[in-house]
N, C-alpha and C positions, 0 to 999 in steps of 0.2 A: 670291578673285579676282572682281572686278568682268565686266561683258562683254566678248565677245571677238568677232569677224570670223572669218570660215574662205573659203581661198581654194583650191578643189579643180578636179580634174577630174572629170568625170563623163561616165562612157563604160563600155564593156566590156570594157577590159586591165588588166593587175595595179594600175596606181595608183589608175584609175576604180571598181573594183571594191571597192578598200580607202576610197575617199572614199565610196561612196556607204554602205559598210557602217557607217562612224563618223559618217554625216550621218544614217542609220537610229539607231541606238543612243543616238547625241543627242537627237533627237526623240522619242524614244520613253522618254526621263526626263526628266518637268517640272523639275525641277534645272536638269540642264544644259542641255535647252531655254530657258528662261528666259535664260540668260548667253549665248546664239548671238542678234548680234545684226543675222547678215546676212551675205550671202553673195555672193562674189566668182566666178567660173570661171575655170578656166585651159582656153584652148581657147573658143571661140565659141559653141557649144550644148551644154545638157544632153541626153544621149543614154544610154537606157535599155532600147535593144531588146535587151540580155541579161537582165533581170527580168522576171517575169513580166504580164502586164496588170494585173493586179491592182494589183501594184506600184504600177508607173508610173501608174496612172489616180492612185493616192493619193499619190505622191511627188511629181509633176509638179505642181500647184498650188503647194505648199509649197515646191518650189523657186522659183516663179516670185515670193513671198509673200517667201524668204528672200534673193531677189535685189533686191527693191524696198527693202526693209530696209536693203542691205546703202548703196545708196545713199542715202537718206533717213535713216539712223543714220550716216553717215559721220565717222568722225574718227580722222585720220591717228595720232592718239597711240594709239586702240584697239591692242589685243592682236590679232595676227592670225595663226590658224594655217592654215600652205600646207603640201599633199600634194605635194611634185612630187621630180622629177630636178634635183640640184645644177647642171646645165646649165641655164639659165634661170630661176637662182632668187637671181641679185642683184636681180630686179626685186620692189617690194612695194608695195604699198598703205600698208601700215605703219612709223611708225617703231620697232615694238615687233614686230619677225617671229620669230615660231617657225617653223623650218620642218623637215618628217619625210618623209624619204626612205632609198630603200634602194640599196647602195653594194656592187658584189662584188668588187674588185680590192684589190691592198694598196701601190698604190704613188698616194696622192694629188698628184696636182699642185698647184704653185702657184697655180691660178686655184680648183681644188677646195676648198685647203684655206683661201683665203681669203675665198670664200662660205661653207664652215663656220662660221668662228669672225666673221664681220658680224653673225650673228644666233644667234639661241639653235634650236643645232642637236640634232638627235634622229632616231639613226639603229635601225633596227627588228633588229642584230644585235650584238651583244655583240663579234663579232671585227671589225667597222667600228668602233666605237669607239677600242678599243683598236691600230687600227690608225692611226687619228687619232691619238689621245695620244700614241703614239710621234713624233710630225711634231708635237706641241706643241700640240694644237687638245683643248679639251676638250668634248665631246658627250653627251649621253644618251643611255640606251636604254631603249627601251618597246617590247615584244615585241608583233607582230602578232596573230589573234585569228583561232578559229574562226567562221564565219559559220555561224551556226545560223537565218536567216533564209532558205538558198537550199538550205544542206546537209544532209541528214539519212540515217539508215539507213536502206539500203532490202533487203528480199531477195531474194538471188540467183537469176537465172533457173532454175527447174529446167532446160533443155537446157544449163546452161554449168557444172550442179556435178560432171560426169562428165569433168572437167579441171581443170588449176592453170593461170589467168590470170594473165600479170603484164602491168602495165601500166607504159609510158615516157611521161612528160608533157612540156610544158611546150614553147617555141617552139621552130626547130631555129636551133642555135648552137654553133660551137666552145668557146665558153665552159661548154655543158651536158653536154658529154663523149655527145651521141646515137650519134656513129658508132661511137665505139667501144663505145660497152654495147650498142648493137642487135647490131654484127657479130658480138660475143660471144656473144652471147645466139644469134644463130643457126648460132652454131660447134658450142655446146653442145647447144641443147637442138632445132634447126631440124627437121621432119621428124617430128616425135615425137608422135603425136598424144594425149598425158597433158600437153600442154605449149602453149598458147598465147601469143603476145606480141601487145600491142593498141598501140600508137604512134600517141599524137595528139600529134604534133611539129609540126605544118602551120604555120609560119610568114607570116603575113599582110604581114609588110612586108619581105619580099625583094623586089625588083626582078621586073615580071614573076612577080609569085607563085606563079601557078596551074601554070606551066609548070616552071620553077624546085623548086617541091615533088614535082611527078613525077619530076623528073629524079633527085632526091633519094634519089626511094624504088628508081628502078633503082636507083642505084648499092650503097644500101645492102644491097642484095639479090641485089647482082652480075648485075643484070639477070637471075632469073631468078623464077619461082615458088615462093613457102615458103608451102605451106598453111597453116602454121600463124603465120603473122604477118601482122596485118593495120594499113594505114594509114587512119586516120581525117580526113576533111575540115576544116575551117575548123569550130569550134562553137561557134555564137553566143549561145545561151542556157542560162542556166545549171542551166537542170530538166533540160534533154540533159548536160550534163559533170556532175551530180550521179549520173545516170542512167549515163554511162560509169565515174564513179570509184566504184560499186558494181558493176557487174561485175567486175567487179577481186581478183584474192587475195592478188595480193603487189606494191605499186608500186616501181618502182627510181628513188632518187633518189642521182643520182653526180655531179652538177653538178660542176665546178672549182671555181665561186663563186657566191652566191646569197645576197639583204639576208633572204630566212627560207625560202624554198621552198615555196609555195603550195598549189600541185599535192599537192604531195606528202605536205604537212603537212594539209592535209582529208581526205588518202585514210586517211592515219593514222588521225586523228583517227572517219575514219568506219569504222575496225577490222580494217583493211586491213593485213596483215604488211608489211615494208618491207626493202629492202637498201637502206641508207643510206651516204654519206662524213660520216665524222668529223670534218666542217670545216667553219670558215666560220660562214654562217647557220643552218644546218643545226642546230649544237651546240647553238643554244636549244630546242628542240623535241623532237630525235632522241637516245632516253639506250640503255644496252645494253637496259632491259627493256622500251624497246617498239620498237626494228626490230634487226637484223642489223646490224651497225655495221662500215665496210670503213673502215682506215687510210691515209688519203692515202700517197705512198710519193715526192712532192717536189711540185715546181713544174714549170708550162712558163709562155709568154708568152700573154697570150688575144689575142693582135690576129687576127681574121679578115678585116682587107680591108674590114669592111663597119659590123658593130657597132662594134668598136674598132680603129682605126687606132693607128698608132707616129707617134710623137710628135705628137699632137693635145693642145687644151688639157684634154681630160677621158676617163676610163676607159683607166689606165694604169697597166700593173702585169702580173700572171700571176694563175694559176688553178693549184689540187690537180689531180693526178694521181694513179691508184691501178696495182694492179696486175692485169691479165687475170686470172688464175689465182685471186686472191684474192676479185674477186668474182665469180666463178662459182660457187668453194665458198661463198661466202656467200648466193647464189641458192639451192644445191643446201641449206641448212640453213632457207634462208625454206621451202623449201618443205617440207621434215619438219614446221615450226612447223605450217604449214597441216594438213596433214595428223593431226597429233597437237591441235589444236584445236577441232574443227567449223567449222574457216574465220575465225573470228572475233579478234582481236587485245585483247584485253580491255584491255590495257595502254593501248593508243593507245586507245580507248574517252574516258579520263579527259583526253586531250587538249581535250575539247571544254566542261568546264568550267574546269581549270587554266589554261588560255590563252582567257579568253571575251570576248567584247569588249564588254562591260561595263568589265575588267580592263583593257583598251589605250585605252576614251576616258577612263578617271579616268587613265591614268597623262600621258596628251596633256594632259587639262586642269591637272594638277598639275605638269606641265612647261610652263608658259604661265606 
């Protein structure tokens, strides 16, 4: 393949964080630096203040170097690969678009599945695909990748190894099933002090955010005090959530739907025991020998009102469901694992070079 364009965002949420980790990994092999030959943004500024200085002191020239590029090398016929949401992704710079996004429902719309198949589509889960093909669109898959640039092992506090921590990730949404594995989670284990629960769910784009997420955390707490469950703020960089996803002994990922589970798959991959759903995004990543694996046990509808609306032109469909009872006992086995381990997940260990992203920009570039 000749050169190519890349049209990303660059910021602190799950796409921004995935563009800048493939805009790092490119750069950093002469190869495939050589074939980037310029760069487009989605969104009006590159924005870096979840990296560390460091970083951004060295990545910010280079972007500004590979923005100049992108217009001084410009040609429409270039290859151009875009990071974003199916929702604003008929528009392109190119007439040669690849575009890699991630998708958690299973009911595509006609406006989804016809931005699918306009361009050479590539979705980061095996069960999006597949859920396209059934609806006639054919798509790739190229599996997401551990960041070993932000993420690495750290050890555990001594004041926090005289307890089993689990941690709940990821923004708060109907679609991540939070209410009900916290409620659960403090049905069973609340009060007990061999037991902690850490919930950084703090949802940044609720309406009225700040207020909005407290209101949250009464409720989930029935309005009252559980010493042993605690809520986490807004966390902007990412040495502090490397920093939280090693305190950590066992992460619960039960999402409904998810394009691979981020959160959860670095906590993994940083050795962290797991009670996982059997579904979705998840199944590339999550096998039985490295987390506790809970069986969906059907569907509901995901619309919350806010995220996904009924009958909009995009994110329409349902979400897995599991059962209460099932994964509790699947908690109560993550934590035997802990216990009978020194803490550590050997298994999920190997996630960090099996899924490397080295592995996810050859498979992008080989999909272009």
């Amino acid at each position: 393949m000749n050169k190519f364009l890349a049209h990303l965002p660059i910021n602190g949420v799950s796409f921004g964080q995935t563009s800048v980790l493939i805009l790092r990994t490119i750069l950093d092999n002469p190869e495939h630096a050589e074939k980037l030959a310029g760069l487009f943004l989605v969104g009006n500024d590159a924005e870096l203040n979840s990296q560390d200085q460091a970083t951004a002191k060295t990545l910010i020239p280079k972007i500004k170097e590979l923005l100049e590029a992108g217009v001084k090398n410009y040609d429409r016929k270039s290859p151009m690969f875009k990071l974003w949401h199916l929702n604003g992704s008929l528009e392109s710079y190119s007439s040669n678009p690849t575009l890699m996004s991630f998708y958690e429902l299973d009911e595509p719309t006609e406006v989804e599945l016809t931005i699918a198949k306009s361009q050479n589509t590539i979705f980061t889960s095996q069960y999006t695909c597949d859920v396209f093909a059934a609806n006639g669109v054919s798509t790739k898959y190229v599996p997401l990748a551990f960041d070993s640039y932000n993420f690495v092992v750290k050890p555990k506090r001594r004041v926090l190894q005289d307890r089993i921590t689990f941690n709940v990730l990821g923004k708060y949404e109907k679609r991540k099933s939070h209410e009900k594995v916290i409620k659960a989670w403090i049905k069973r284990f609340g009060g007990n002090r061999e037991y902690f629960l850490q919930c950084a769910v703090y949802n940044p784009f609720f309406p009225n955010a700040q207020e909005t997420n407290q209101r949250i955390t009464q409720e989930l707490t029935g309005g009252r005090h559980v010493f042993n469950v605690n809520f986490f703020g807004h966390m902007l960089q990412n040495a502090l959530y490397n920093d939280f996803l090693n305190s950590g002994d066992i992460v619960i990922g039960m999402s409904g739907g998810e394009g691979w589970g981020l959160p959860e798959f670095h906590s993994v991959a940083l050795g962290k025991h797991a009670v996982v759903m059997n579904a979705h995004g998840y199944k590339g990543w999550a096998t039985k020998d490295n987390c506790v694996l809970v069986e969906p046990n059907g569907k509901t509808e995901a619309y919350d009102g806010l995220f996904f609306q009924k009958g909009a032109p995009f994110n329409q469909g349902n979400i897995f469901t599991f059962n209460e009872d099932e994964f509790i006992h699947a908690c109560e086995v993550a934590v035997e694992k802990v216990k009978s381990s020194n803490r550590v997940n050997e298994a999920g260990l190997s996630l960090q070079t099996e899924f490397s992203k080295e592995r996810m920009v050859k498979g992008i570039i080989e999909a272009l």
